[in-house]
C-alpha positions as CSV (number, residue, x, y, z in Angstrom):
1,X,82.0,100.1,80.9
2,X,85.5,100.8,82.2
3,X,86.9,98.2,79.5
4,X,84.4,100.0,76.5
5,X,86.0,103.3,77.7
6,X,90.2,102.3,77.9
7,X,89.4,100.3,74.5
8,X,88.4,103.9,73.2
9,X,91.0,106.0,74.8
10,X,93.8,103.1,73.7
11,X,95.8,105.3,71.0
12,X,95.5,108.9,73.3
13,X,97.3,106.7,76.0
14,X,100.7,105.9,76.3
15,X,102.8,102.3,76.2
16,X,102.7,102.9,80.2
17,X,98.8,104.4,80.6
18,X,97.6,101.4,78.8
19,X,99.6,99.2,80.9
20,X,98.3,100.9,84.1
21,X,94.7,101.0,82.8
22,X,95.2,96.7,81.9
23,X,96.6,95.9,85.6
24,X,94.0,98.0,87.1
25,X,91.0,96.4,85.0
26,X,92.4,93.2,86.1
27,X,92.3,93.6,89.5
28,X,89.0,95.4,89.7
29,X,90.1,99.1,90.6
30,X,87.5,99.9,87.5
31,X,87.4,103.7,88.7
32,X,91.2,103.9,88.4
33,X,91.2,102.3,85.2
34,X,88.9,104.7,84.1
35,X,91.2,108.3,85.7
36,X,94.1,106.6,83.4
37,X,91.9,106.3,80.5
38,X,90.0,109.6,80.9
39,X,93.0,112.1,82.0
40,X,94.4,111.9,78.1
41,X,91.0,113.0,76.9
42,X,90.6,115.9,79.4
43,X,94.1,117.1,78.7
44,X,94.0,117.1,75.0
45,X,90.6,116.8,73.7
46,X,91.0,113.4,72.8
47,X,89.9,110.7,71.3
48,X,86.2,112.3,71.1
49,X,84.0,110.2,73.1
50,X,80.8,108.8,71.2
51,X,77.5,110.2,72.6
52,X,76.3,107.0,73.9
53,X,79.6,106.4,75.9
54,X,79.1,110.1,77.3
55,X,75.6,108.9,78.4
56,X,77.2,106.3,79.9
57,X,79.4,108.1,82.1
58,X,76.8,110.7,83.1
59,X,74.8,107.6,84.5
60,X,77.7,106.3,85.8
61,X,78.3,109.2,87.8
62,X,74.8,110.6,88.6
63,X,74.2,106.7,90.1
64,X,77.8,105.4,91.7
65,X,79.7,107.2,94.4
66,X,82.7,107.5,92.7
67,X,86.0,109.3,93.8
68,X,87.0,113.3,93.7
69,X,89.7,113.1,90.5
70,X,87.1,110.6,88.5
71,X,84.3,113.3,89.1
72,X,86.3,116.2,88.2
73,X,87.7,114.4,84.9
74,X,84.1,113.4,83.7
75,X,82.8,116.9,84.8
76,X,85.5,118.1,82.1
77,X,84.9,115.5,79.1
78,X,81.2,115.8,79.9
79,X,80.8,119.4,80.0
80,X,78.1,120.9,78.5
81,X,76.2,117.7,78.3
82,X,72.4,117.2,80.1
83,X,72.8,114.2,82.6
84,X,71.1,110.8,81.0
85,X,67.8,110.1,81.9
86,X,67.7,107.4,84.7
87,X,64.6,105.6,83.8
């Protein structure tokens, strides 16, 4: 999911953020990846995330333990959303 989300946050992010977001993919830091691709969106509104990757996240982070500044940025592009149905 982390590549889905940096792949739809690619033309918020800078020449640098989508560097950052690559190298950190590639060695597996998947929850970084995800602060550089998600910080963009929470700071300007965009790119608008589809519904089913918003699912996604809320998944994500109602089943992973996942760091404080990747809970607080999905809290904020999330917001107002009803957590995804686990079943």
């Amino acid at each position: 999911m982390a590549w889905d989300l940096v792949d739809l946050c690619r033309s918020a992010l800078t020449a640098e953020e989508l560097s950052t977001a690559f190298v950190r993919l590639g060695v597996g830091e998947h929850g970084d990846a995800m602060v550089v691709a998600l910080t963009p969106v929470a700071r300007e509104g965009s790119p608008v995330l589809p519904e089913q990757m918003i699912q996604r996240l809320l998944h994500v982070q109602s089943s992973y333990h996942l760091d404080r500044e990747l809970i607080e940025l999905l809290a904020h592009v999330t917001r107002d959303r009803p957590a995804a149905d686990a079943s």
